[in-house]
C-alpha positions as CSV (number, residue, x, y, z in Angstrom):
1,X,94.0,17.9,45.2
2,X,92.0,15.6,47.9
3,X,90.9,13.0,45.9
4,X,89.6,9.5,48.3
5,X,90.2,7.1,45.4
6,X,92.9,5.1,45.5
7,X,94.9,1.8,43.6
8,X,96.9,0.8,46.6
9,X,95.5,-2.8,47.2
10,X,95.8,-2.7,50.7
11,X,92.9,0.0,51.7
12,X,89.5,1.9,50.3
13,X,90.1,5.3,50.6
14,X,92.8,7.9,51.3
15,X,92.8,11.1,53.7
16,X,95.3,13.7,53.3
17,X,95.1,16.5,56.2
18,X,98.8,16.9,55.4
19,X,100.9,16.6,52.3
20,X,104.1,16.9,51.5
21,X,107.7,15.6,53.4
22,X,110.9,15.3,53.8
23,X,113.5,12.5,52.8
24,X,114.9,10.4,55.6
25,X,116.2,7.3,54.4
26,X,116.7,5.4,50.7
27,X,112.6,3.9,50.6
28,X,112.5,8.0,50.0
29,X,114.6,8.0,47.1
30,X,111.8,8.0,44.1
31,X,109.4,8.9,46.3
32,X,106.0,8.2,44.2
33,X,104.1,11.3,46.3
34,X,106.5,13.4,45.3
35,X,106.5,13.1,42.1
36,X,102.4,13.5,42.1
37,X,103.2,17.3,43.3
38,X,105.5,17.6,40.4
39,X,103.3,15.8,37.7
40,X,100.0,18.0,39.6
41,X,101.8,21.2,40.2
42,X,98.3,23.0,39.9
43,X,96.8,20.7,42.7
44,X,99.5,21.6,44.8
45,X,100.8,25.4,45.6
46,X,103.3,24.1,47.9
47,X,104.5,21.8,45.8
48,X,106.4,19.1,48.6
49,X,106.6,20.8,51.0
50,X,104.7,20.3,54.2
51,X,101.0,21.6,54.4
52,X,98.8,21.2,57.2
53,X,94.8,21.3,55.6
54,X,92.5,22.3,58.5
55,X,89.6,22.2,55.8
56,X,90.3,18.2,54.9
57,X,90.2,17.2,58.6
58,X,86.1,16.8,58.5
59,X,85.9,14.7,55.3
60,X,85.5,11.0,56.8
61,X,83.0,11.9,58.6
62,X,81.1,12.3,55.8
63,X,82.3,8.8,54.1
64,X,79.0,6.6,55.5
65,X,80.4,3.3,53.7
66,X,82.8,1.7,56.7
67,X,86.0,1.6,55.0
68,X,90.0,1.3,55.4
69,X,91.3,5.1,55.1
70,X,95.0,5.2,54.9
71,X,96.2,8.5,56.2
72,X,98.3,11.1,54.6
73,X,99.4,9.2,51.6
74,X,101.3,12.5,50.0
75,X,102.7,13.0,53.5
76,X,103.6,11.6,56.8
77,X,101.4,12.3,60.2
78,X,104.6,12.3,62.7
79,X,106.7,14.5,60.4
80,X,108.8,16.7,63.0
81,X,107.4,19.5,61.4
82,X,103.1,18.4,62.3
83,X,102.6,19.9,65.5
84,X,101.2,17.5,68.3
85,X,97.7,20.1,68.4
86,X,97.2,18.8,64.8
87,X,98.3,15.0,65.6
88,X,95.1,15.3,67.8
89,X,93.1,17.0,65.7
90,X,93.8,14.2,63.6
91,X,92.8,11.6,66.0
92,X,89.5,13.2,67.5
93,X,88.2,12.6,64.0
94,X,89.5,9.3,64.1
95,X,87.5,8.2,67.4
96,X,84.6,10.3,66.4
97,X,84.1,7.5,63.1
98,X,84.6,4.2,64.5
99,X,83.0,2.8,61.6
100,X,86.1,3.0,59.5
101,X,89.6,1.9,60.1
102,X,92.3,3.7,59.6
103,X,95.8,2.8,58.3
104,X,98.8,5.6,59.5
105,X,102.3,4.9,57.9
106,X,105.1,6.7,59.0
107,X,109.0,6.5,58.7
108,X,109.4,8.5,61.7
109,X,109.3,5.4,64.3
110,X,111.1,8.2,67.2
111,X,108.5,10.5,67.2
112,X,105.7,8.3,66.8
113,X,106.9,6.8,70.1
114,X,107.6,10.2,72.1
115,X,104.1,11.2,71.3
116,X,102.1,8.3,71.8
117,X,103.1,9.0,75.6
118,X,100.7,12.1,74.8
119,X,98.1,10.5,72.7
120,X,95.3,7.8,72.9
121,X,95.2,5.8,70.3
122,X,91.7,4.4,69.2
123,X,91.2,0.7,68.5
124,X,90.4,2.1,64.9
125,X,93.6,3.2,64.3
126,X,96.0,0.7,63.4
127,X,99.9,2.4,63.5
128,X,103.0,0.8,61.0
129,X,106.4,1.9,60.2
130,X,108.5,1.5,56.6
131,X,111.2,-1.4,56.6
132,X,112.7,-1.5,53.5
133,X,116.0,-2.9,54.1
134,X,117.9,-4.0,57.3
135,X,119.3,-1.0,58.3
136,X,116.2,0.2,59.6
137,X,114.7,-3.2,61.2
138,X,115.3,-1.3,64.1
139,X,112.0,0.7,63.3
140,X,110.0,-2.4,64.4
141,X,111.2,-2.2,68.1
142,X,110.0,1.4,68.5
143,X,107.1,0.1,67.0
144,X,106.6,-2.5,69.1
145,X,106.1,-0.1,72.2
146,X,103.1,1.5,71.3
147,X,100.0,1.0,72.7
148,X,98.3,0.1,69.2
149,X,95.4,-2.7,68.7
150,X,97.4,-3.1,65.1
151,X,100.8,-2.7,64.2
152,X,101.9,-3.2,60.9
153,X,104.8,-3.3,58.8
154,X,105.4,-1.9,55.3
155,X,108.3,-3.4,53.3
156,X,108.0,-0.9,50.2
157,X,110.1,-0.5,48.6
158,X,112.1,-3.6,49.7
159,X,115.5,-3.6,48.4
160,X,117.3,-6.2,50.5
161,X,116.5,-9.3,52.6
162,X,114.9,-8.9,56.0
163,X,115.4,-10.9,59.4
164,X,112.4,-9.5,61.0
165,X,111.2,-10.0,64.5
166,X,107.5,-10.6,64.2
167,X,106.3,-10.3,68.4
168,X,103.8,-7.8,68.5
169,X,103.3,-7.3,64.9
170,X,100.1,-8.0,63.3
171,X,100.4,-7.2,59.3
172,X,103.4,-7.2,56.8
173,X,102.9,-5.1,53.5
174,X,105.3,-6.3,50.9
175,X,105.9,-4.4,47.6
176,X,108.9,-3.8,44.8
177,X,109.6,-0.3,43.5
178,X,108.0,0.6,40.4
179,X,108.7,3.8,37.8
180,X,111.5,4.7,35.6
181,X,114.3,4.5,37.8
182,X,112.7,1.4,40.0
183,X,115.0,-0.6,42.1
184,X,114.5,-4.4,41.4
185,X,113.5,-6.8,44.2
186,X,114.3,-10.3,44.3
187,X,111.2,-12.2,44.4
188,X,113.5,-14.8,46.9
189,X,113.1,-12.1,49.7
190,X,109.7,-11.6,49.3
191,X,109.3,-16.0,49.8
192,X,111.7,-15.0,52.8
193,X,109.5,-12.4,54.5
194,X,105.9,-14.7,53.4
195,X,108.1,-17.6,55.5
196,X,108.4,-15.8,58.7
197,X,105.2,-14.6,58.3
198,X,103.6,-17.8,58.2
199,X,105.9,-19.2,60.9
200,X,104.7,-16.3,63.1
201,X,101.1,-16.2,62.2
202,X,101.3,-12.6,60.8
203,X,99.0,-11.3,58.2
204,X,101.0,-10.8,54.8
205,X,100.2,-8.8,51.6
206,X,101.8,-9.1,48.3
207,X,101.4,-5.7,46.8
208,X,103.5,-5.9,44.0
209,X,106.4,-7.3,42.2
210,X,107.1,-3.7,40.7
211,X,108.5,-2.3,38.0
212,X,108.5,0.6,34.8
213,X,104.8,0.4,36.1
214,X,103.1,0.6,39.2
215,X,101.3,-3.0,37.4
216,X,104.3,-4.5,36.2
217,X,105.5,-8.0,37.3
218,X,102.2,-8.6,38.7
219,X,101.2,-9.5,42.4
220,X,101.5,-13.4,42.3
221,X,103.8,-15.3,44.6
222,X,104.0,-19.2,43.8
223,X,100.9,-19.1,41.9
224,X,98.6,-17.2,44.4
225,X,97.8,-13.5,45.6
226,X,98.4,-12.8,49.0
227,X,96.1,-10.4,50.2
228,X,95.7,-11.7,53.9
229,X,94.6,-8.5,56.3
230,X,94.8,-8.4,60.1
231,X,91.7,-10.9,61.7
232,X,90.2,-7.8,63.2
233,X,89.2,-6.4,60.0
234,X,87.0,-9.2,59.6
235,X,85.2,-8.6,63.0
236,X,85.3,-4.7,62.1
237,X,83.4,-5.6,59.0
238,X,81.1,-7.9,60.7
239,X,80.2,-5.3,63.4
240,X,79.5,-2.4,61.5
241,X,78.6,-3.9,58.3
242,X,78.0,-2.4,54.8
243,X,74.9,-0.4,54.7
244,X,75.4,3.0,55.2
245,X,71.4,2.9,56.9
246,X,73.4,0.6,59.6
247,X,76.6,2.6,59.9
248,X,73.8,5.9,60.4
249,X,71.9,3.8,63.0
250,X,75.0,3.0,65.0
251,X,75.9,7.0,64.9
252,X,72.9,7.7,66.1
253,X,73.4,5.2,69.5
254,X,76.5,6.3,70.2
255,X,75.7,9.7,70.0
256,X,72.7,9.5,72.5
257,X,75.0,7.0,75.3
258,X,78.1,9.6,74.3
C-alpha cells in the first residue's frame, strides 16, 4: 500500500520507502500508522514491522506538480534499524527533485544527529522531531544542531504543556490525539504554544483539536485557523511555480549545467 494522498493538513503528498516502527515514548501509544497495518493487513505482509521498499524510492521523481512530500508517514527514516546506505538512498532522490519539499519527522532526535555528521542535507529537505509533552523537550536541542535550512517541531499528540525554546526553530505543528482511546488536550496549551510562537516569530499550525475522529473538535483556535508554514515555502512556490511544463523546463536546465 503506497498510496501519495493524504488528510494531514500540513503537506500534499506522502512517500513511504519504509514502513513500519517501533515504540519509543507515549506520542507512540495509539500510534495511528499502526493501526493502518492492522485495519490493511493485505496491503502490508509485514504487518509493523520495519520494511525497507527499494521499489518506492523512484516515485517523486515522477510527481511533476511541486509539492510538500512528508516522508515515511507509516514509519520513521532514522529508525535504528534503516541502514545509513538507505538514509542516502533516500536523500539522492531528495536532491535529484528540488522542485518539491520534503517534510521528515522522526522521534529518534540521537540518531538523526550522529548521522547528519555523515549526510548532506539539501535545502529541500526540512528535518523535525515529535514533542509531545516535556519529558522530551530535550529532543529540540538535538535538533537544533543540524545543519537543516528548516527545523520543525511536531507537538502531536500533545498531552501536556510545553516551555519550549524556539532559537533555531522554524515551524511548530500542533495537534490533539484522535480515535477511540484519544488522550484529551487542553485547548489552554495549545494558546500556550501559539503564544511563544508568536513571541518568537515561528510559524505555527493548528492541526487539530482531536478526538473519537481524526475531524472531531475542529481546527479553530480563538475563532481562526492557523495554518501559517515556514516563509520559505512561499519563495519555494514562487520559484518553481505550479505548472508541471515549468517544473519540466527547470529539469531540463539543471540537467544540462549538472
Amino acid at each position: 500500500m503506497s498510496s501519495i494522498h493524504t488528510g494531514i493538513e500540513w503537506t500534499d503528498k506522502t512517500w513511504n520507502p519504509t514502513t513500519g516502527c517501533t515504540k519509543v515514548s507515549p506520542g507512540c501509544t495509539h500510534c495511528y500508522a499502526e493501526t493502518l497495518t492492522k485495519r490493511f493487513p493485505n496491503h502490508f505482509k509485514n504487518g509493523f514491522d520495519l520494511t525497507l521498499h527499494e521499489e518506492r524510492l523512484k516515485e517523486p521523481t515522477k510527481w511533476r506538480t511541486p509539492s510538500r512530500v512528508f516522508v515515511n508517514s507509516m514509519s520513521d527514516l532514522f529508525h535504528e534499524d534503516v541502514p545509513l546506505d538507505f538514509i542516502k538512498k533516500v536523500i539522492e532522490v531528495i536532491q535529484a527533485t528540488p522542485w518539491h519539499i520534503y517534510q521528515i519527522l522522526t522521534k529518534r532526535h540521537e540518531r538523526l544527529l550522529e548521522l547528519s555528521h555523515h549526510l548532506e542535507f539539501p535545502e529541500n529537505m526540512w528535518l523535525g522531531v515529535s514533542v509531545e509533552s516535556q519529558n522530551y523537550v530535550h529532543r529540540v536541542d538535538f535538533l537544533r544542531k543540524v545543519p537543516a535550512s528548516v527545523r520543525f517541531l511536531s507537538c502531536e499528540p500533545l498531552l501536556d504543556s510545553l516551555n519550549l525554546d524556539l532559537t533555531d526553530i522554524h515551524w511548530v505543528i500542533v495537534g490533539g490525539e484522535s480515535g477511540q482511546k484519544y488522550r484529551p488536550m487542553k485547548i489552554e496549551w495549545v494558546e500556550d504554544i501559539r503564544d511563544q510562537c508568536q513571541a518568537a516569530k515561528v510559524a505555527f499550525f493548528f492541526k487539530q483539536i482531536g478526538g473519537r475522529t481524526s475531524k472531531a473538535g475542529g481546527r479553530l483556535l480563538d475563532g481562526k485557523i492557523w495554518d501559517e508554514m515556514p516563509d520559505v515555502w512561499e519563495a519555494h512556490k514562487k520559484n518553481w511555480g505550479n505548472s508541471p511544463l515549468k517544473v519540466a523546463n527547470k529539469k531540463e536546465k539543471l540537467a544540462l549545467t549538472a
